[in-house]
C-alpha positions as CSV (number, residue, x, y, z in Angstrom):
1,X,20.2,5.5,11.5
2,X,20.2,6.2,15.2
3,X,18.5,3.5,17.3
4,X,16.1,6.2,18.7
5,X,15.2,6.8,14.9
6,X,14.7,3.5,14.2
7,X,11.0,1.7,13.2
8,X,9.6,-1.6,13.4
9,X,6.8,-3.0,11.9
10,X,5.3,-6.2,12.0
11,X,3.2,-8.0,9.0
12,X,1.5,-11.2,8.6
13,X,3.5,-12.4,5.2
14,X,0.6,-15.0,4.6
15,X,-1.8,-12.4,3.9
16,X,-1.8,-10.8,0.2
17,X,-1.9,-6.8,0.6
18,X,0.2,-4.1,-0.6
19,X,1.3,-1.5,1.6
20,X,3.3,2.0,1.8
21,X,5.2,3.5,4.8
22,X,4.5,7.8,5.0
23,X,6.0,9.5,7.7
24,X,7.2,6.3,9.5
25,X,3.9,4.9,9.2
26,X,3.0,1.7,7.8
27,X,-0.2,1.9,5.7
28,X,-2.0,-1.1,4.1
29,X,-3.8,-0.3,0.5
30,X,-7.1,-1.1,-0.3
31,X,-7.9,-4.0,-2.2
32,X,-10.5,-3.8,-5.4
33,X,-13.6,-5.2,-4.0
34,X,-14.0,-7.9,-7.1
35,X,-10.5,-8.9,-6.9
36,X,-9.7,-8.1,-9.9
37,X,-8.0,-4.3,-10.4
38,X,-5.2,-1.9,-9.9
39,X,-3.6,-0.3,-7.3
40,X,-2.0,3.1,-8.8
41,X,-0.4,5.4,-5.8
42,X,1.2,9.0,-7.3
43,X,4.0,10.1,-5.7
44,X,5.0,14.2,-5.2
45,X,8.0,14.9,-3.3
46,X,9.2,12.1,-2.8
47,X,6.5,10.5,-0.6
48,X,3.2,9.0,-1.7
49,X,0.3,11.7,-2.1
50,X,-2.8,9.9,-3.0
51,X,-3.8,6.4,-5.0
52,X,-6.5,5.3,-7.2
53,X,-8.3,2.1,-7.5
54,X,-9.0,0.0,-10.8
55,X,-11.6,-2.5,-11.0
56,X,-11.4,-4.7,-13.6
57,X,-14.2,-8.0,-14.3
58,X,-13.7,-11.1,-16.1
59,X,-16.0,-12.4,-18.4
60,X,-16.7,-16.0,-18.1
């Protein structure tokens, strides 16, 4: 990769988050409000198109 080709990106590695990089971009995914869930991301292309949210709850 050529140096004027080349990205960086910076995260905070104490903070729990999932993310995706599209189009050089660097793209954090939301979190389930309750905590408790799934991230699904679909993929077309070879580059991530959209994602869906799960939210799951415990019973206590």
């Amino acid at each position: 990769m050529s140096e004027d080709r080349k990205h960086i990106a910076e995260i905070d590695l104490m903070k729990n988050a999932t993310y995706i990089v599209l189009d050089g971009q660097l793209k954090e995914v939301p979190q389930p409000d309750a905590g408790y869930g799934k991230q699904i991301i679909s993929w077309q292309g070879g580059k991530p198109c959209h994602g869906k949210l799960e939210v799951d709850f415990k019973f206590k």
